[in-house]
C-alpha positions as MATLAB code, in Angstrom:
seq = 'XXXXXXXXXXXXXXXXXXXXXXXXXXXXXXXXXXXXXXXXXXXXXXXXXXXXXXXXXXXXXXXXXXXXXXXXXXXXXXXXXXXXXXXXXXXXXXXXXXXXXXXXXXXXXXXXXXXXXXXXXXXXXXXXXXXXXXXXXXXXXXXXXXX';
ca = [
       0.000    0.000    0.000;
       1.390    3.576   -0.996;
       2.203    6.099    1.992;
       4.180    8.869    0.575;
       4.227   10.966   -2.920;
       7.245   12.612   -3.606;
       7.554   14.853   -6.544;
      11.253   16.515   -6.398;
      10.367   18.563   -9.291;
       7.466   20.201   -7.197;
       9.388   20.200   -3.860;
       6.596   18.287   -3.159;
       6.063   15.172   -0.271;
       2.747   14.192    0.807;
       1.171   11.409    3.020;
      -0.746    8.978    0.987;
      -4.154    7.728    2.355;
      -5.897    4.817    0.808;
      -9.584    6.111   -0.243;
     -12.551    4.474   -2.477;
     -16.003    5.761   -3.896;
     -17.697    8.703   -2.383;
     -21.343    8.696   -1.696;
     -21.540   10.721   -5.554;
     -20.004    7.960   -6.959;
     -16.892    9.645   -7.722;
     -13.064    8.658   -6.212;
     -13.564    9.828   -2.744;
     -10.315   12.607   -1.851;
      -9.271   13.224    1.184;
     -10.431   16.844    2.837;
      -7.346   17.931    3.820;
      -5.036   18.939    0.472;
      -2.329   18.082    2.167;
      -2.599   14.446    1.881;
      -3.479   12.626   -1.263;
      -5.533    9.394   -2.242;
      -4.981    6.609   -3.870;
      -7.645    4.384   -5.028;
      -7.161    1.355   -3.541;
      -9.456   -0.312   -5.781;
      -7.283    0.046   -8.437;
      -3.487   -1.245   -9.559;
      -0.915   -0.450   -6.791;
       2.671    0.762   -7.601;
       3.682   -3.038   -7.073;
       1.185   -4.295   -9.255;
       2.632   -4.909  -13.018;
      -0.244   -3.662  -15.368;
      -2.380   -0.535  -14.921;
      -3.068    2.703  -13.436;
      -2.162    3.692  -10.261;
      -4.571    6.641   -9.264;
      -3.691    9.194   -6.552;
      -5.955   11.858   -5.954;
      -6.094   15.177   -3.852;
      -7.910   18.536   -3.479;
      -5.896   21.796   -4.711;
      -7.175   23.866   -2.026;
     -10.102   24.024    0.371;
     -12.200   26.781    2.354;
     -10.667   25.165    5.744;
      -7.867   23.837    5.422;
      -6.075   26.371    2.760;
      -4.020   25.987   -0.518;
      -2.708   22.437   -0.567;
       0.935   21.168   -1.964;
      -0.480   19.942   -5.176;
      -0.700   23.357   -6.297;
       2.880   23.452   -7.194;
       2.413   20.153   -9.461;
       2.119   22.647  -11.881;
       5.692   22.638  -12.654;
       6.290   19.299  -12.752;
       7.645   18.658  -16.214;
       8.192   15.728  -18.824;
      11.355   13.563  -17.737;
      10.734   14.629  -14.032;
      10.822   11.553  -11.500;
       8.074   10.580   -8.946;
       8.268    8.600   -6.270;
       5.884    6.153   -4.109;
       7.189    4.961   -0.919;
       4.828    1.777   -0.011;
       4.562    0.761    3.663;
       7.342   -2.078    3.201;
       9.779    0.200    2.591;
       9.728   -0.030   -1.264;
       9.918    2.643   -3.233;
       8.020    2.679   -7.004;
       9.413    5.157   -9.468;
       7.941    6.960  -12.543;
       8.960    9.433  -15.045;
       6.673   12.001  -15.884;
       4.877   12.008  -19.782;
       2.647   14.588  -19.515;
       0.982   17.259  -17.678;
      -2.546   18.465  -18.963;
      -5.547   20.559  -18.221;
      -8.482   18.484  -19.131;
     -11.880   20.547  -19.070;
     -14.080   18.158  -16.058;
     -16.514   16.902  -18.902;
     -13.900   15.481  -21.178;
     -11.764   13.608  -18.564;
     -11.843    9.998  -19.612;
     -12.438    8.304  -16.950;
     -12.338    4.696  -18.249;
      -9.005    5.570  -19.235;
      -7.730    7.356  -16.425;
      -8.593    3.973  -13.978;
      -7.116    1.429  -17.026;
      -6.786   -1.625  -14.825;
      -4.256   -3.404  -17.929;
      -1.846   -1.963  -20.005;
       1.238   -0.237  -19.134;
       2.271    0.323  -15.785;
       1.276    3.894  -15.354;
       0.638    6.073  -12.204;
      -2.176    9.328  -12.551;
      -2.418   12.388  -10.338;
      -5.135   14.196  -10.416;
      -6.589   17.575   -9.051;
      -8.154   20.117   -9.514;
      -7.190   22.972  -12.407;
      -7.825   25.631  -14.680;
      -9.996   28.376  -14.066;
     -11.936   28.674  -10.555;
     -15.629   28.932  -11.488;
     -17.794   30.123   -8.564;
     -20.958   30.014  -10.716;
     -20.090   26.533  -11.070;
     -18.901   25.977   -7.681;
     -15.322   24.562   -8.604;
     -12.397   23.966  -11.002;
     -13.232   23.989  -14.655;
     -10.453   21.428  -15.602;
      -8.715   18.767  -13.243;
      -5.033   18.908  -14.172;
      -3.916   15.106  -15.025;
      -0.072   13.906  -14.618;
       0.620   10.954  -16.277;
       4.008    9.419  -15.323;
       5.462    6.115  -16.540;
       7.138    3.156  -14.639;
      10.491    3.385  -14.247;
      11.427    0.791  -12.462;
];
Protein backbone atom coordinates (compact mmCIF):
# COMPACT_ATOMS: atom_id res chain seq x y z
CA UNK A 1 0.00 0.00 0.00
CA UNK A 2 1.39 3.58 -1.00
CA UNK A 3 2.20 6.10 1.99
CA UNK A 4 4.18 8.87 0.58
CA UNK A 5 4.23 10.97 -2.92
CA UNK A 6 7.25 12.61 -3.61
CA UNK A 7 7.55 14.85 -6.54
CA UNK A 8 11.25 16.51 -6.40
CA UNK A 9 10.37 18.56 -9.29
CA UNK A 10 7.47 20.20 -7.20
CA UNK A 11 9.39 20.20 -3.86
CA UNK A 12 6.60 18.29 -3.16
CA UNK A 13 6.06 15.17 -0.27
CA UNK A 14 2.75 14.19 0.81
CA UNK A 15 1.17 11.41 3.02
CA UNK A 16 -0.75 8.98 0.99
CA UNK A 17 -4.15 7.73 2.36
CA UNK A 18 -5.90 4.82 0.81
CA UNK A 19 -9.58 6.11 -0.24
CA UNK A 20 -12.55 4.47 -2.48
CA UNK A 21 -16.00 5.76 -3.90
CA UNK A 22 -17.70 8.70 -2.38
CA UNK A 23 -21.34 8.70 -1.70
CA UNK A 24 -21.54 10.72 -5.55
CA UNK A 25 -20.00 7.96 -6.96
CA UNK A 26 -16.89 9.65 -7.72
CA UNK A 27 -13.06 8.66 -6.21
CA UNK A 28 -13.56 9.83 -2.74
CA UNK A 29 -10.31 12.61 -1.85
CA UNK A 30 -9.27 13.22 1.18
CA UNK A 31 -10.43 16.84 2.84
CA UNK A 32 -7.35 17.93 3.82
CA UNK A 33 -5.04 18.94 0.47
CA UNK A 34 -2.33 18.08 2.17
CA UNK A 35 -2.60 14.45 1.88
CA UNK A 36 -3.48 12.63 -1.26
CA UNK A 37 -5.53 9.39 -2.24
CA UNK A 38 -4.98 6.61 -3.87
CA UNK A 39 -7.65 4.38 -5.03
CA UNK A 40 -7.16 1.36 -3.54
CA UNK A 41 -9.46 -0.31 -5.78
CA UNK A 42 -7.28 0.05 -8.44
CA UNK A 43 -3.49 -1.25 -9.56
CA UNK A 44 -0.92 -0.45 -6.79
CA UNK A 45 2.67 0.76 -7.60
CA UNK A 46 3.68 -3.04 -7.07
CA UNK A 47 1.18 -4.29 -9.25
CA UNK A 48 2.63 -4.91 -13.02
CA UNK A 49 -0.24 -3.66 -15.37
CA UNK A 50 -2.38 -0.54 -14.92
CA UNK A 51 -3.07 2.70 -13.44
CA UNK A 52 -2.16 3.69 -10.26
CA UNK A 53 -4.57 6.64 -9.26
CA UNK A 54 -3.69 9.19 -6.55
CA UNK A 55 -5.95 11.86 -5.95
CA UNK A 56 -6.09 15.18 -3.85
CA UNK A 57 -7.91 18.54 -3.48
CA UNK A 58 -5.90 21.80 -4.71
CA UNK A 59 -7.17 23.87 -2.03
CA UNK A 60 -10.10 24.02 0.37
CA UNK A 61 -12.20 26.78 2.35
CA UNK A 62 -10.67 25.17 5.74
CA UNK A 63 -7.87 23.84 5.42
CA UNK A 64 -6.07 26.37 2.76
CA UNK A 65 -4.02 25.99 -0.52
CA UNK A 66 -2.71 22.44 -0.57
CA UNK A 67 0.93 21.17 -1.96
CA UNK A 68 -0.48 19.94 -5.18
CA UNK A 69 -0.70 23.36 -6.30
CA UNK A 70 2.88 23.45 -7.19
CA UNK A 71 2.41 20.15 -9.46
CA UNK A 72 2.12 22.65 -11.88
CA UNK A 73 5.69 22.64 -12.65
CA UNK A 74 6.29 19.30 -12.75
CA UNK A 75 7.65 18.66 -16.21
CA UNK A 76 8.19 15.73 -18.82
CA UNK A 77 11.35 13.56 -17.74
CA UNK A 78 10.73 14.63 -14.03
CA UNK A 79 10.82 11.55 -11.50
CA UNK A 80 8.07 10.58 -8.95
CA UNK A 81 8.27 8.60 -6.27
CA UNK A 82 5.88 6.15 -4.11
CA UNK A 83 7.19 4.96 -0.92
CA UNK A 84 4.83 1.78 -0.01
CA UNK A 85 4.56 0.76 3.66
CA UNK A 86 7.34 -2.08 3.20
CA UNK A 87 9.78 0.20 2.59
CA UNK A 88 9.73 -0.03 -1.26
CA UNK A 89 9.92 2.64 -3.23
CA UNK A 90 8.02 2.68 -7.00
CA UNK A 91 9.41 5.16 -9.47
CA UNK A 92 7.94 6.96 -12.54
CA UNK A 93 8.96 9.43 -15.05
CA UNK A 94 6.67 12.00 -15.88
CA UNK A 95 4.88 12.01 -19.78
CA UNK A 96 2.65 14.59 -19.52
CA UNK A 97 0.98 17.26 -17.68
CA UNK A 98 -2.55 18.46 -18.96
CA UNK A 99 -5.55 20.56 -18.22
CA UNK A 100 -8.48 18.48 -19.13
CA UNK A 101 -11.88 20.55 -19.07
CA UNK A 102 -14.08 18.16 -16.06
CA UNK A 103 -16.51 16.90 -18.90
CA UNK A 104 -13.90 15.48 -21.18
CA UNK A 105 -11.76 13.61 -18.56
CA UNK A 106 -11.84 10.00 -19.61
CA UNK A 107 -12.44 8.30 -16.95
CA UNK A 108 -12.34 4.70 -18.25
CA UNK A 109 -9.01 5.57 -19.24
CA UNK A 110 -7.73 7.36 -16.43
CA UNK A 111 -8.59 3.97 -13.98
CA UNK A 112 -7.12 1.43 -17.03
CA UNK A 113 -6.79 -1.63 -14.82
CA UNK A 114 -4.26 -3.40 -17.93
CA UNK A 115 -1.85 -1.96 -20.00
CA UNK A 116 1.24 -0.24 -19.13
CA UNK A 117 2.27 0.32 -15.79
CA UNK A 118 1.28 3.89 -15.35
CA UNK A 119 0.64 6.07 -12.20
CA UNK A 120 -2.18 9.33 -12.55
CA UNK A 121 -2.42 12.39 -10.34
CA UNK A 122 -5.14 14.20 -10.42
CA UNK A 123 -6.59 17.57 -9.05
CA UNK A 124 -8.15 20.12 -9.51
CA UNK A 125 -7.19 22.97 -12.41
CA UNK A 126 -7.82 25.63 -14.68
CA UNK A 127 -10.00 28.38 -14.07
CA UNK A 128 -11.94 28.67 -10.55
CA UNK A 129 -15.63 28.93 -11.49
CA UNK A 130 -17.79 30.12 -8.56
CA UNK A 131 -20.96 30.01 -10.72
CA UNK A 132 -20.09 26.53 -11.07
CA UNK A 133 -18.90 25.98 -7.68
CA UNK A 134 -15.32 24.56 -8.60
CA UNK A 135 -12.40 23.97 -11.00
CA UNK A 136 -13.23 23.99 -14.66
CA UNK A 137 -10.45 21.43 -15.60
CA UNK A 138 -8.72 18.77 -13.24
CA UNK A 139 -5.03 18.91 -14.17
CA UNK A 140 -3.92 15.11 -15.03
CA UNK A 141 -0.07 13.91 -14.62
CA UNK A 142 0.62 10.95 -16.28
CA UNK A 143 4.01 9.42 -15.32
CA UNK A 144 5.46 6.12 -16.54
CA UNK A 145 7.14 3.16 -14.64
CA UNK A 146 10.49 3.38 -14.25
CA UNK A 147 11.43 0.79 -12.46
Amino acid sequence: MPIRLVVAGAALTMPVKSVGVGADGQMALPADPSTIGWYRFGPGPADRAGSVVLGGHLDSREFGVGPLARLRKVRPGDLIEITMTDGTVAGYRVTTVKDIPKQKLAVDDLFDREGSRRLRIVTCGGPYDADAGGYRDNLVVTAVASS
